[in-house]
Z-matrix of the N, CA and C atoms (Angstrom, degrees):
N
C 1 1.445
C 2 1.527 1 110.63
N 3 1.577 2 120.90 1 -41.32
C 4 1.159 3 112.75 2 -177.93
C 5 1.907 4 113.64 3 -61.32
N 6 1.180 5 113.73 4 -40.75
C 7 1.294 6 117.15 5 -170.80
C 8 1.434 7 109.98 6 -53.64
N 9 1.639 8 114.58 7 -67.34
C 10 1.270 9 117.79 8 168.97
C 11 1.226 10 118.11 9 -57.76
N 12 1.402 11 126.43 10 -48.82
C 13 1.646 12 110.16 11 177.10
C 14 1.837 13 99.37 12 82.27
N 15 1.163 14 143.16 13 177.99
C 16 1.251 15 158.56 14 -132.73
C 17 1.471 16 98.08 15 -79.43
N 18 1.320 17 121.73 16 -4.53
C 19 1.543 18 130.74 17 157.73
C 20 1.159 19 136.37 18 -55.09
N 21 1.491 20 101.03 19 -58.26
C 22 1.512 21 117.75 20 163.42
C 23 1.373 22 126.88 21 -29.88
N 24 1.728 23 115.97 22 135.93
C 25 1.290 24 112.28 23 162.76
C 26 1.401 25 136.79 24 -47.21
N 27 1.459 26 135.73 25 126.73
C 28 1.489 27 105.00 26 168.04
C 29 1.451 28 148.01 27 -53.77
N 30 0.934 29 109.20 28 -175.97
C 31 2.235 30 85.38 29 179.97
C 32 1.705 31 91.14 30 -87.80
N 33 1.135 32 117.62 31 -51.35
C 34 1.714 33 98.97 32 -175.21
C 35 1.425 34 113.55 33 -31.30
N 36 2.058 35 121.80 34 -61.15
C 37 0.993 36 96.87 35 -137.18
C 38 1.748 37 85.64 36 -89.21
N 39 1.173 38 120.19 37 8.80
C 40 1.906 39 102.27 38 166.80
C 41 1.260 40 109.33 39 -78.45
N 42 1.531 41 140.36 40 -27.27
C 43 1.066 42 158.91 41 149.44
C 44 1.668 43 97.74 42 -16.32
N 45 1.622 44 115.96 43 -77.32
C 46 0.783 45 132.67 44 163.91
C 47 1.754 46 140.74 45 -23.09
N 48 0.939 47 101.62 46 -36.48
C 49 1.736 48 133.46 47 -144.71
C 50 1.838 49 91.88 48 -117.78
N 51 1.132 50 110.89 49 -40.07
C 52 1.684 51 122.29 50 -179.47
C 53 1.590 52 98.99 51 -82.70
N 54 1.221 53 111.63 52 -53.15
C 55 1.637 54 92.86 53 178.70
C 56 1.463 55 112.99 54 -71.43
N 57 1.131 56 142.23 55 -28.87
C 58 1.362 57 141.03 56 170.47
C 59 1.429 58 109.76 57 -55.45
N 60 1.161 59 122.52 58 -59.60
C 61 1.587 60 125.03 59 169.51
C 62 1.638 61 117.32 60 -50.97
N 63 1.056 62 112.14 61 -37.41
C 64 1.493 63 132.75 62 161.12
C 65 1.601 64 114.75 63 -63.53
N 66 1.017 65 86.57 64 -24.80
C 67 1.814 66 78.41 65 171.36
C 68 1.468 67 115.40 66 -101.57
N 69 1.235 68 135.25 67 -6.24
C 70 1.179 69 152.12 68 -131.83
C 71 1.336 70 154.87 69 82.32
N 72 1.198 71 104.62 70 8.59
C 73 1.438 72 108.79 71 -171.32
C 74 1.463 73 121.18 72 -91.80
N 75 1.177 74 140.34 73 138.74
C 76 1.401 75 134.91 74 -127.65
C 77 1.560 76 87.71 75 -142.34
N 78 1.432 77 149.33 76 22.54
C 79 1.391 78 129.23 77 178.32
C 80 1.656 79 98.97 78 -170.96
N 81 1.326 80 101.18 79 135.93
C 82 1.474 81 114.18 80 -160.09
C 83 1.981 82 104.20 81 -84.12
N 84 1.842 83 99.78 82 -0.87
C 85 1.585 84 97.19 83 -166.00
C 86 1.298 85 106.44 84 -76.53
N 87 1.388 86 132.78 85 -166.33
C 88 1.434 87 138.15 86 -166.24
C 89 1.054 88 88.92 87 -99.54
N 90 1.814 89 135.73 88 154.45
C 91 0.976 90 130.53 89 155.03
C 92 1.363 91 125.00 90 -88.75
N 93 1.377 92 133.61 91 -176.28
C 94 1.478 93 124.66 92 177.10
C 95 1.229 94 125.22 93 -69.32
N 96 1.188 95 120.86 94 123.97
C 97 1.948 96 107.98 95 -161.66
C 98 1.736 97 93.59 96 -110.58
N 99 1.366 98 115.74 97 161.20
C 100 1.478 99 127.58 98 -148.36
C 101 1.557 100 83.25 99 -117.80
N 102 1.529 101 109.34 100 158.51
C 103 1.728 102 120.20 101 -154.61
C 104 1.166 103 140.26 102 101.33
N 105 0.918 104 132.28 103 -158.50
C 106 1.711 105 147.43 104 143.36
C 107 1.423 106 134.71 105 -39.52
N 108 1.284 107 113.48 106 78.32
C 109 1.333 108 138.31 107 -157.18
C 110 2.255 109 89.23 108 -35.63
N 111 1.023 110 117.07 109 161.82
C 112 1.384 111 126.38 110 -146.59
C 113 1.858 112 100.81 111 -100.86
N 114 1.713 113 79.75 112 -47.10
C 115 2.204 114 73.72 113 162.36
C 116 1.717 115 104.63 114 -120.99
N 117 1.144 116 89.76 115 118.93
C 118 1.669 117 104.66 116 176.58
C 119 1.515 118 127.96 117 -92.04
N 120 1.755 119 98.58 118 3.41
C 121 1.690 120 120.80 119 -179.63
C 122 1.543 121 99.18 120 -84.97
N 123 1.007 122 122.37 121 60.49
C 124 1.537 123 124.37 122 175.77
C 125 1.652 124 114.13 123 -84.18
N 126 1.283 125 110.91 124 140.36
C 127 1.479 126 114.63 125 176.91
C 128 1.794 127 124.27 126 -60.45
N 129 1.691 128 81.61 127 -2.43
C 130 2.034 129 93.83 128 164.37
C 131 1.499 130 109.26 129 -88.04
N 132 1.622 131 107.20 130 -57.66
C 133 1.737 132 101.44 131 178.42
C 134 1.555 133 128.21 132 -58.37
N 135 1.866 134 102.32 133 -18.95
C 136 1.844 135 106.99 134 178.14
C 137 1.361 136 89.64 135 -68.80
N 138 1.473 137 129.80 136 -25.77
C 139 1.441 138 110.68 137 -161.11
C 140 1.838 139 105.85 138 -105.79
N 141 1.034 140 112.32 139 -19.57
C 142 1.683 141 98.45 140 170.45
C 143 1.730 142 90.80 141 -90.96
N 144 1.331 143 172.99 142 46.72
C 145 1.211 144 164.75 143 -2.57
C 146 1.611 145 95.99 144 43.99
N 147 1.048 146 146.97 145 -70.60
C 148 1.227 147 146.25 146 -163.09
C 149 1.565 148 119.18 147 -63.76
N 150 1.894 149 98.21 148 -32.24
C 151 1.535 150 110.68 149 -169.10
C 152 1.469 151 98.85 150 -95.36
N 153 1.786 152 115.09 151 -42.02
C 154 1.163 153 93.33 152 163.10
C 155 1.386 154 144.72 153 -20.65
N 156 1.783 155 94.81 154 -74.99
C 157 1.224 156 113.54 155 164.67
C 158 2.149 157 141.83 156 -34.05
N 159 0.942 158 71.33 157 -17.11
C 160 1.524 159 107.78 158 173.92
C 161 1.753 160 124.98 159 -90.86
N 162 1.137 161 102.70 160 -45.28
C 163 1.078 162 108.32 161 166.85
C 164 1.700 163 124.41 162 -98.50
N 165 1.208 164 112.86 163 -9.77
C 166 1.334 165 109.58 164 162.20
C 167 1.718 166 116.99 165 -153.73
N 168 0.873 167 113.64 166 79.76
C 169 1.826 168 113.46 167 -167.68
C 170 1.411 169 121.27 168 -62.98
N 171 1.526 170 108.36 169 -0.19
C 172 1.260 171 119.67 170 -174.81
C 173 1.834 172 119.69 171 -83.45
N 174 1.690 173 111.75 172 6.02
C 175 1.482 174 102.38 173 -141.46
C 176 1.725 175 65.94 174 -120.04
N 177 1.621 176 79.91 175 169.83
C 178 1.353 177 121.85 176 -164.04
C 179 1.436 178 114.30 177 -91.14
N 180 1.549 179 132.49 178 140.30
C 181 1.243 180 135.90 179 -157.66
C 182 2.157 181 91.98 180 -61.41
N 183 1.001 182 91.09 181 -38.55
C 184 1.828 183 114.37 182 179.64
C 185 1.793 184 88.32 183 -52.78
N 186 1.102 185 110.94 184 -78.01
C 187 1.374 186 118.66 185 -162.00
C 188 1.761 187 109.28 186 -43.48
N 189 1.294 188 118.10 187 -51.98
C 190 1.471 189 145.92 188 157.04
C 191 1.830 190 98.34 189 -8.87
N 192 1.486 191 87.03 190 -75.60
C 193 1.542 192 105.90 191 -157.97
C 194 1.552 193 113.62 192 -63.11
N 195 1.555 194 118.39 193 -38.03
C 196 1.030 195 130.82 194 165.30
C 197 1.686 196 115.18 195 -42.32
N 198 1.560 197 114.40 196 -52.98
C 199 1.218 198 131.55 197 -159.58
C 200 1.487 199 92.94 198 -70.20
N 201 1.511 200 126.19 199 -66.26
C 202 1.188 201 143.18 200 -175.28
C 203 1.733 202 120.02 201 -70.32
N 204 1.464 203 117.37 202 2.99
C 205 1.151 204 124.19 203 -169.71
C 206 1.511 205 119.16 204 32.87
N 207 1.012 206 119.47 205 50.85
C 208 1.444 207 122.77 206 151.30
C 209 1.111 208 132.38 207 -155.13
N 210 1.861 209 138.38 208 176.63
C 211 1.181 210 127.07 209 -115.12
C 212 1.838 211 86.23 210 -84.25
N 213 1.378 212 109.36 211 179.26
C 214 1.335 213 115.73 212 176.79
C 215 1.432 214 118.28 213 -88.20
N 216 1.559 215 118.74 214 -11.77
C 217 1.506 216 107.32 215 157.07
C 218 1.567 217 120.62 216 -98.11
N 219 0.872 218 96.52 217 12.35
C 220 1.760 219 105.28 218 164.25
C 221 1.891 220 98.44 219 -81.78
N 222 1.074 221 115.33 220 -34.85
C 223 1.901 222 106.31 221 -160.18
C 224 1.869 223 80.59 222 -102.05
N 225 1.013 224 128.25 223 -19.31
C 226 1.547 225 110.59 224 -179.79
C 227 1.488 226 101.64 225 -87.66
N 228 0.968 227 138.31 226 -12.86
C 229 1.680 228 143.89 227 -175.85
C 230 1.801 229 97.26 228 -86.87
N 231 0.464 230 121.40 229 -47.05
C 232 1.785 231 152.49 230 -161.31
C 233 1.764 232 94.03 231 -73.85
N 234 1.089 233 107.63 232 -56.54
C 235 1.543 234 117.80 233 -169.55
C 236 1.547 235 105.59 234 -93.97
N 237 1.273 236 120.30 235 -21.47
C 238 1.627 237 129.91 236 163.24
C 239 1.321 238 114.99 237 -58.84
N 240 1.619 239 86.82 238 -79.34
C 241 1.805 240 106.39 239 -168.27
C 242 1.428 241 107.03 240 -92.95
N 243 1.102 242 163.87 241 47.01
C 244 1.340 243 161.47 242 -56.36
C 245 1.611 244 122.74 243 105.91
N 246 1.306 245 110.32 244 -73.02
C 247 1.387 246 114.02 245 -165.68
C 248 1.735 247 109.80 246 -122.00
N 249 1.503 248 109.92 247 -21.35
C 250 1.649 249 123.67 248 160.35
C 251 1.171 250 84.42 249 109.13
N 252 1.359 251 146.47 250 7.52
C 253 1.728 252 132.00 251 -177.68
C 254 1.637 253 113.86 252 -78.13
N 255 1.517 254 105.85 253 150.38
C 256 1.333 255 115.24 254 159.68
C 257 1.622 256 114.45 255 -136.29
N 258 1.041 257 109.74 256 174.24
C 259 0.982 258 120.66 257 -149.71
C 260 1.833 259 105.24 258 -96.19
N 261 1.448 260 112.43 259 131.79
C 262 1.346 261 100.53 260 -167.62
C 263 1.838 262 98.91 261 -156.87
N 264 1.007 263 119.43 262 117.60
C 265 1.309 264 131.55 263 -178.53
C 266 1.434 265 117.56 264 65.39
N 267 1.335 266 114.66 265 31.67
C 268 1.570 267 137.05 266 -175.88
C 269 1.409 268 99.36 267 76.31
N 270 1.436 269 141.91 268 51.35
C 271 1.126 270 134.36 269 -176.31
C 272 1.579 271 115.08 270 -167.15
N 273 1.367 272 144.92 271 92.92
C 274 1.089 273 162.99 272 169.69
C 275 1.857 274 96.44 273 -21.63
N 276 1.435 275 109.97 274 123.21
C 277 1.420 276 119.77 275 152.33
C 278 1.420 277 111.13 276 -145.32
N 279 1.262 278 90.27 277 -169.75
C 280 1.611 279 94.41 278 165.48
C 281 1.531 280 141.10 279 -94.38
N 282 1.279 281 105.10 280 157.63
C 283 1.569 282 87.01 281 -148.02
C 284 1.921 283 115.42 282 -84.98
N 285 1.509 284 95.08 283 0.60
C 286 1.434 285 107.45 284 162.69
C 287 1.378 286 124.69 285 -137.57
N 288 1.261 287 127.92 286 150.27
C 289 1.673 288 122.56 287 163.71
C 290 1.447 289 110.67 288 -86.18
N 291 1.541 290 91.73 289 135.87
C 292 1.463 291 122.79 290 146.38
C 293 1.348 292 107.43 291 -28.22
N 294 1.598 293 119.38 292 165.46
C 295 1.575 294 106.42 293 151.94
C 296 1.370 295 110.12 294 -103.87
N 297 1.043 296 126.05 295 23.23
C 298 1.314 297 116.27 296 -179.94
C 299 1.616 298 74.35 297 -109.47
N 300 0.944 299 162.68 298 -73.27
C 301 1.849 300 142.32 299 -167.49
C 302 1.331 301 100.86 300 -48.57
N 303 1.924 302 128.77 301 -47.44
C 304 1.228 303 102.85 302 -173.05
C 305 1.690 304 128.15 303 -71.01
N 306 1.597 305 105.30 304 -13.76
C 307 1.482 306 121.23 305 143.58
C 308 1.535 307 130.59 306 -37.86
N 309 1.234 308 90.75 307 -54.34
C 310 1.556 309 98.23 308 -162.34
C 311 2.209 310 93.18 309 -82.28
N 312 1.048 311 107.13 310 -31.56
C 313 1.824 312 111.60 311 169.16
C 314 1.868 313 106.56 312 -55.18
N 315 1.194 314 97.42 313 -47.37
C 316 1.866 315 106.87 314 -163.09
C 317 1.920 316 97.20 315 -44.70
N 318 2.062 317 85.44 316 -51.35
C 319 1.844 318 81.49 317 -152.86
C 320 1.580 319 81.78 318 -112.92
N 321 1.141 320 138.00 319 63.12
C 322 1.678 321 135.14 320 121.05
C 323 1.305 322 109.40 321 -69.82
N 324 0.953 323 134.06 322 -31.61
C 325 1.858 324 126.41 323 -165.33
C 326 1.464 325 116.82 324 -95.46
């Protein structure tokens, strides 16, 4: 402990790590864990996220996730760093106008 200092393993998880090797296990990597694949920001979900978006711009980062089955900071990351949106009156846009929107803002009124 002194050598490593706050590095070091704990004794549990060598504890740990000795009975596994002790039981047979021969490789220190992670094994395959069952579920929800671990990154769910795939260049398939930016793109049904994209079509969504397209077809209804009105829905909710919530609504998103439901549709696309996955977590809700996966579709807010996605719609952040992704598409440049933030979030503004419970509803994802963009975070600047065009001038043809800041046009079309001038002479609405």
């Amino acid at each position: 402990m002194q050598v490593y200092g706050d590095n070091a393993m704990k004794k549990t998880s060598v504890y740990k790590w000795v009975k596994r090797f002790s039981e047979g296990r021969e490789s220190v990597t992670d094994e395959e864990s069952s579920g929800r694949p671990a990154k769910s920001r795939t260049e398939e979900n930016i793109a049904k996220v994209c079509q969504i978006l397209r077809e209804n711009r009105r829905l909710t980062v919530r609504g998103i996730a439901e549709q696309l089955n996955v977590d809700r900071e996966t579709v807010r990351k996605i719609l952040t760093e992704n598409f440049d949106k933030r979030k503004m009156c419970a509803k994802m846009v963009p975070k600047e106008l065009t001038a043809e929107q800041k046009q079309r803002r001038v002479f609405s009124y």
